[in-house]
N, C-alpha and C positions, 0 to 999 in steps of 0.2 A: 803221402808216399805209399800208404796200407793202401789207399783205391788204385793206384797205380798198378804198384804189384801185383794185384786180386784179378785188375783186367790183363795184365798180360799172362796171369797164369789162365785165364779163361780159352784166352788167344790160343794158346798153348794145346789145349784140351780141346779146342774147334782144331786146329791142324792133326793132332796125335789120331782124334774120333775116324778122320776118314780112313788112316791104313787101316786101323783095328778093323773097322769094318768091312773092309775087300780080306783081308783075311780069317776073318771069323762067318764072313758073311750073315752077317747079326744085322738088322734095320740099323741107319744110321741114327736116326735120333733117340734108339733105348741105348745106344752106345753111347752118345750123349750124354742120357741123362746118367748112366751109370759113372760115366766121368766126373759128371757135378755134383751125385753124392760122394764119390772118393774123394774130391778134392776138401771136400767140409768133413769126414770123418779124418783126415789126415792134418787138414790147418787146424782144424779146431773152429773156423773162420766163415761167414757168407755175408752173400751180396743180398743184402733188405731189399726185397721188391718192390718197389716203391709204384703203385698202378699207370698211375700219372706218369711218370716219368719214363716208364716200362715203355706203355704208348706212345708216348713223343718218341725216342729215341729208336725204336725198332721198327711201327706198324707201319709210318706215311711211307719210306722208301721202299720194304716188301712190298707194302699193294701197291704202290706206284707203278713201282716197275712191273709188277704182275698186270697191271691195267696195258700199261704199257706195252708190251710183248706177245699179250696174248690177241691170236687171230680174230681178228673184229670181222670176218665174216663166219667165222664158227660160233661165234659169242652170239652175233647178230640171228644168225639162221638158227640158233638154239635157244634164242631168246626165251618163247613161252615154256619151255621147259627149265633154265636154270630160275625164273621167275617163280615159277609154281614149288620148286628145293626151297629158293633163298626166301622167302616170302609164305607160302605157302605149309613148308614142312617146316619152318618155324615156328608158325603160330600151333600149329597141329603138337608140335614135340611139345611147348610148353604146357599146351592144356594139358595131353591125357598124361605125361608125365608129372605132370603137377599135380594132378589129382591125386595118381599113383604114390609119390613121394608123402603127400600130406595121409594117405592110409597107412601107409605102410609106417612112416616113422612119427607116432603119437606126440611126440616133443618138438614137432616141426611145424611150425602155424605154416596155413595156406598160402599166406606171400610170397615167407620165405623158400617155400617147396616151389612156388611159381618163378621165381628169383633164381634160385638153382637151377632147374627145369631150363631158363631162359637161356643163361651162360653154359650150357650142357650142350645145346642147339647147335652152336656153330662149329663146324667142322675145320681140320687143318689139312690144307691138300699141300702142304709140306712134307710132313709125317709120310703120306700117301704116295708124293711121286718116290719118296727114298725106298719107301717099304716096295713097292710096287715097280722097282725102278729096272730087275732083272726078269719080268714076268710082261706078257704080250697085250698090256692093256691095251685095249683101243686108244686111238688118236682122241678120236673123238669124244669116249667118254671119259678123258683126261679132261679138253676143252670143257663139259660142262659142271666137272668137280670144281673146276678152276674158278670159274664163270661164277657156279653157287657158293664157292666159299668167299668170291671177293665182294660179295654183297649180305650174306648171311652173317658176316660179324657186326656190323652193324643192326641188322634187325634185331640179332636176339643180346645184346648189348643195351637196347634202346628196351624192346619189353622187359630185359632185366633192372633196366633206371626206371621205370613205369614200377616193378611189382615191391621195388626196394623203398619206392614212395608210399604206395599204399601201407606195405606193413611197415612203417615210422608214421604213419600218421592216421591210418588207422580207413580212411579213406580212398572211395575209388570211384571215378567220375568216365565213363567211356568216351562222351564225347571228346572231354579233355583228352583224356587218354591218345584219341584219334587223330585229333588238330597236332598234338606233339608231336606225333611220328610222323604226320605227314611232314610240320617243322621242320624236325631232325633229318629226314630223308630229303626233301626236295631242296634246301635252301645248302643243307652238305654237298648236292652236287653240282646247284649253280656256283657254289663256291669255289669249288677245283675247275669247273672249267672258267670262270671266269677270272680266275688266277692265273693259272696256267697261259689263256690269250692273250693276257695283258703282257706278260713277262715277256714270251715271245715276240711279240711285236715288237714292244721296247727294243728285245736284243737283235731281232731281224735288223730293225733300220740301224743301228748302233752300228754292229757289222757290217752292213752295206756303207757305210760312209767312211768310217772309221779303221775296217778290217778285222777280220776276227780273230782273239787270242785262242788256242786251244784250252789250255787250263782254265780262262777264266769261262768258257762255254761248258765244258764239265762240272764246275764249281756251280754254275746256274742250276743246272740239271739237276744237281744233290739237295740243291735248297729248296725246288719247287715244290717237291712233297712236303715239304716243314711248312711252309706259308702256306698253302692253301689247307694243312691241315689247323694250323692255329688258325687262320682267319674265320674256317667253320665254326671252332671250339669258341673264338669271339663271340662269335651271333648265336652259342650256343646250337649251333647245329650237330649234325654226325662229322666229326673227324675223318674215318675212317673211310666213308663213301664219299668224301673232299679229294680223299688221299686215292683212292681208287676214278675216279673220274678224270680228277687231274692225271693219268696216269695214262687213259684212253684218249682223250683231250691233245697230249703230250704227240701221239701216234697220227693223230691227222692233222696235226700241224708240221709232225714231219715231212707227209705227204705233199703239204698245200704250202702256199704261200708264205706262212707264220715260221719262221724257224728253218725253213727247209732248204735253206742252202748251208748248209755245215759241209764245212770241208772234210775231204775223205781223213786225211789225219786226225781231225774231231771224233769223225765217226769212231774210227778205229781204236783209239786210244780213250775215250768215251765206253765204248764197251766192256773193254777190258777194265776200268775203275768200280762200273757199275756189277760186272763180274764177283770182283772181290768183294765190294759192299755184300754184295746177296748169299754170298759164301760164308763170312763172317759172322751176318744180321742172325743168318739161319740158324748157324753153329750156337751161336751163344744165346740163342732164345733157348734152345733144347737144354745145354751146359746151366744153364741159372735156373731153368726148370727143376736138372737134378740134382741144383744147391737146395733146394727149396724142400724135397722130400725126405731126408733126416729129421728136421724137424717136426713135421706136419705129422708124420707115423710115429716120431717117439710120443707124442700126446693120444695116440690112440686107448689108452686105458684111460688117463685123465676125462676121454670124448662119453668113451662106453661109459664111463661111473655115472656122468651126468647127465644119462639119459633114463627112461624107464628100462629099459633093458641093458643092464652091468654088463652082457656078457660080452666079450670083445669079440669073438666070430660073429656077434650078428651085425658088427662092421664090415664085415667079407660078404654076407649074406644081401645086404643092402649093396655096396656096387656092383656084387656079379648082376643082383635082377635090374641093376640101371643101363648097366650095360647091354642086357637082354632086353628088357625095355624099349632102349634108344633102337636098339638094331630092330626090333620088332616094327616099331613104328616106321623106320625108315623102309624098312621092304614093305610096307601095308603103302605108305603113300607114292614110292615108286613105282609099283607094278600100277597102282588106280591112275598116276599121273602120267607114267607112259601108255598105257592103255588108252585112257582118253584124247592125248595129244596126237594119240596114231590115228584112231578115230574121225577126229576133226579132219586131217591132214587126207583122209583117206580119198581117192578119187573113183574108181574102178577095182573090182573083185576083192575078195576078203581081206581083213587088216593083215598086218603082220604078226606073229607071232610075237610075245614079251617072253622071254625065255624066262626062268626062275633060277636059274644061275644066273645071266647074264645079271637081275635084279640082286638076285643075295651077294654079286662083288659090289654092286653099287650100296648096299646096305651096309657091308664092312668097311668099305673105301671111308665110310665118314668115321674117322678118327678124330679123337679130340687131344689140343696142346696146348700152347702156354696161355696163345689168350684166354682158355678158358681159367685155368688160374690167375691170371693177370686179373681176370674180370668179375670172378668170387671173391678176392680182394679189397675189391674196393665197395664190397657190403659194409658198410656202417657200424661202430661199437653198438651203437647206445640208436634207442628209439626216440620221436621228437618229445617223449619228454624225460626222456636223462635215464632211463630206466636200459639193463642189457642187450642188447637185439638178440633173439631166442633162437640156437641152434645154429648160430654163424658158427660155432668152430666143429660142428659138426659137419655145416655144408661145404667148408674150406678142403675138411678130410675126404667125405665124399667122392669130391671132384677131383682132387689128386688121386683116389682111389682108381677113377675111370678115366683118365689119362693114361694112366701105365696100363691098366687091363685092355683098356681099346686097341693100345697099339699094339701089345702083346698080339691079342689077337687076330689082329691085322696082319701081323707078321707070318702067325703062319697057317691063316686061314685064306690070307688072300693070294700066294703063290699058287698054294692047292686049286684053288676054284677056278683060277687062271691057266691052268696047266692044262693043254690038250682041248681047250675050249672056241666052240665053231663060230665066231665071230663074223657079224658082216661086215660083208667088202667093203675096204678104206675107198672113196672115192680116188680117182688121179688126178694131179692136176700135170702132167704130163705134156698132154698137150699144149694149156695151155702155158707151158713154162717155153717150150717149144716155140710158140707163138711170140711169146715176150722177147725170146732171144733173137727171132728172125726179126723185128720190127725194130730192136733197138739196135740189131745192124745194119738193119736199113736207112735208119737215120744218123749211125756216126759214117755211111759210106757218103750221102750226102753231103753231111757237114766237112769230112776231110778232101771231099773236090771243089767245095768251096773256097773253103781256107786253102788250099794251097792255089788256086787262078788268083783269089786276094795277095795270098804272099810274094807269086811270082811277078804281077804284074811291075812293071818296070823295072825291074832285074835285070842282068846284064849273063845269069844264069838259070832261064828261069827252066829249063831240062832237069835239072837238080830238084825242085819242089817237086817236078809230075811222077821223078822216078821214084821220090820217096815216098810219094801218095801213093802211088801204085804198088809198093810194097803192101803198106797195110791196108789198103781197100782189100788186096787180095785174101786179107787173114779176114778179113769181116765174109768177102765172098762164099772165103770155104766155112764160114759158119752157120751162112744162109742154107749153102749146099745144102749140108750135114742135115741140119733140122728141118729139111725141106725133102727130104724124102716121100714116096709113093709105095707101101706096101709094108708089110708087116715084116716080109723077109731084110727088106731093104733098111727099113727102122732096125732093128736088130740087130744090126750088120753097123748101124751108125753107132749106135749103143756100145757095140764094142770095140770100133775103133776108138771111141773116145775111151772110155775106161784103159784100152791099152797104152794109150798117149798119157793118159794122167798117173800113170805106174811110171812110165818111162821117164816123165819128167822132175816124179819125186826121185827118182834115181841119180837122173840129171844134179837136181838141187842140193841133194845129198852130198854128192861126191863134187859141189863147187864149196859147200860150207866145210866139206871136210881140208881139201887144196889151203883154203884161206887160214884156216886154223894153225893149217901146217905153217903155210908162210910167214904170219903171226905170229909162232911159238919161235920160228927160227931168226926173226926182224929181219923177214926182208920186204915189206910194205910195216906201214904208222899203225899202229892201234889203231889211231880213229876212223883211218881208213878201212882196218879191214871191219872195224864195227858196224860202218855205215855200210860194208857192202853185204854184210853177212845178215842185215836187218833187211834189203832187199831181199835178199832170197827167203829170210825169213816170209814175206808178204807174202813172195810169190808162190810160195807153200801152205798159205792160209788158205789160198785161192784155191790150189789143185785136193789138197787133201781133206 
């Protein structure tokens, strides 16, 4: 009954976090976390993090979905760069941070500082779209935060089970080392997608024969990321790039043959379940983060006594230069990594410029959150031979340390550098949206003079089929018209008759849901009537607005 209670007052503190924060205009998740230490300085009460559990419960359906959603030709055309982040500025943060960590703090064996260093690496582009969420980030450089953080918890996750082996056993073997990660990496992603095809398929022909239930196509949907996460964790592979794969996977089976005929109801109501998941998951990842920091900071004297240095600010002194550090490292590898990728890419007359702002938002944007706690947690008591693992509860402090500093600073360093800054031009796909909308009314004009010569024939009325095709051919015709324009004036000119149509019509839809309500309140139409008609116009307002 106490875990019950704990999770709806969680619930509670994820719905309360969002006003607080349009009115204070404070980053959603330090409101968050400020919520989740209130609520333990107040019960008295927290939720034990338990790693394992943390990860099953939260990560598959986040990166799912995030695989899921995010534009696989932005992903794809950005490839070698979110590659050289997720992969590249991994290994790069562990080393010279780890070296760094192992000088700087004398009571920190080189593992352990490699260990930390590791779980430091991965960024949270959660944190980053909320903090960054009223400031002109690029498109694009949204897409490959996204990109690098859905594969970056993984690597530095994997060198962090790598550095926490050696210092338990004292041992360190590179090839092994290498064979693992390849393990971990390649066999995590055959996993999710080879989960994910299989499901689909199953449920494609199910549906085709048998018909498809809504709820129980939504309920598929929620379970995919569990199974191909645990079947990775099976073979001992990455979880997390299982969960991420399956998630991309997920997306071109949409497209394709596997899956891809969900009925619009599915889709629809489908979205919205997956909506709330990602609302909730988010919320209370931040919330149980800041259960977690009453604790971790009242031992901060206990931390300082058992080091060579008592003094408790030279705990403050060590995450500010981590935090410096981390950011340092990240602007040194971005400016060299976009530099070189521009380079290669280059065809004709000088590269482009790397601007140095443009680089120090990408330096800030990497904030760090729960998983990194989630994943200094599950550093080991004891070494393999029964003896204390050295500086684990310093590294646990650490990290919490530069979770709240990061975002802090995120918060209100990244509006500023974002303010007033000359950005390049977002591509359009204009055109071709343009192009989509002509060609798919080109094909339902087809299709509806088909079907209605098929309906007509043998009728006894068949004037009545051509005049209602001729209706809606005609809506398809002026759709052609409109996006078939000749000139810029003329484009322009389309532009805003639709915009005026689509004002008019939420007007329209407005003042039918307001009638209905009326008649509703006074019974002169059924409830379920005027529910079902008021959920129409509900749609048709999804549509326009």
């Amino acid at each position: 009954m106490h875990l019950i209670e704990t999770t709806l007052l969680l619930l509670l503190a994820v719905v309360v976090s969002g006003s607080i924060a349009r009115m204070t205009r404070i980053a959603l998740p330090l409101v968050q976390i400020a919520l989740g230490a209130a609520i333990v300085l107040v019960t008295g009460s927290t939720v034990d993090l338990e790693p394992d559990i943390f990860f099953l419960l939260f990560l598959p359906p986040l990166l799912f979905l995030d695989g899921w959603r995010i534009p696989k030709e932005d992903l794809f055309r950005d490839g070698v760069v979110i590659l050289e982040l997720a992969l590249g500025l991994v290994l790069f943060t562990v080393v010279g941070l780890g070296f760094l960590l192992s000088w700087m703090i004398p009571d920190m064996p080189l593992a352990v500082a490699f260990a930390l260093a590791a779980i430091l690496s991965p960024t949270d582009p959660i944190a980053v779209k909320s903090i960054a969420g009223r400031a002109p980030i690029p498109k694009r450089l949204m897409h490959i935060l996204e990109g690098e953080s859905l594969l970056n918890d993984a690597t530095g996750l994997t060198c962090m089970r790598l550095a926490i082996v050696a210092a338990s056993t004292g041992a360190f073997v590179l090839t092994q080392a290498i064979g693992d990660f390849l393990w971990l990496a390649l066999a995590g992603l055959a996993s999710g997608v080879v989960v994910t095809l299989v499901i689909s398929l199953i449920k494609d022909r199910v549906s085709r024969r048998w018909g498809e239930e809504a709820g129980a196509q939504i309920l598929i949907s929620l379970l995919i990321p569990f199974a191909a996460y645990l079947v990775a964790e099976e073979l001992h592979a990455s979880g997390i790039l299982a969960a991420v794969a399956a998630g991309v996977t997920m997306s071109f089976t949409e497209r394709g043959g596997y899956g891809g005929q969900s009925l619009a109801v599915t889709r629809i109501r489908r979205t919205v379940v997956w909506d709330t998941v990602q609302f909730a998951a988010n919320g209370l990842i931040f919330v149980i983060l800041g259960e977690q920091m009453p604790s971790i900071f009242a031992r901060a004297a206990e931390v300082s006594a058992a080091s060579s240095r008592p003094e408790i600010w030279w705990l403050t002194v060590y995450v500010l230069v981590i935090v410096a550090a981390l950011a340092a490292l990240r602007f040194v590898w971005v400016w060299t990594s976009l530099k070189l990728t521009l380079f290669r890419k280059r065809q004709k007359g000088p590269p482009p410029k790397v601007g140095l702002r443009l680089t120090a938002v990408m330096s800030l944007a990497g904030v760090r959150g729960a998983i990194t706690l989630a994943g200094i947690l599950t550093v080991p008591f004891t070494l393999a031979d029964g003896s204390p693992m050295p500086a684990r509860t310093m590294a646990i402090f650490l990290a919490a340390g530069v979770i709240i500093v990061s975002l802090l600073v995120a918060t209100f360093a990244l509006p500023r550098l974002l303010k007033n800054i000359e950005l390049p031009p977002e591509p359009s796909h204009q055109r071709e949206e343009d192009e989509s909308r002509v060609a798919a009314a080109s094909a339902a004009l087809r299709a509806i003079e088909d079907a209605s010569h098929a309906m007509a024939e043998g009728k006894t009325n068949p004037d009545l089929y051509t005049d209602v095709a001729g209706r809606l051919m005609e809506l398809y015709r002026h759709r052609i018209e409109s996006r078939s324009q000749i000139g810029d004036r003329d484009i322009a000119e389309a532009r805003l008759n639709e915009s005026v149509e689509k004002q008019l019509r939420l007007v329209g839809l407005a003042a039918e849901r307001k009638e209905l309500g009326r008649l509703a309140k006074a019974r002169q139409i059924d409830e379920g009537t005027a529910r079902r008609l008021i959920r129409e116009i509900d749609l048709q307002e999804l549509r326009y607005s």
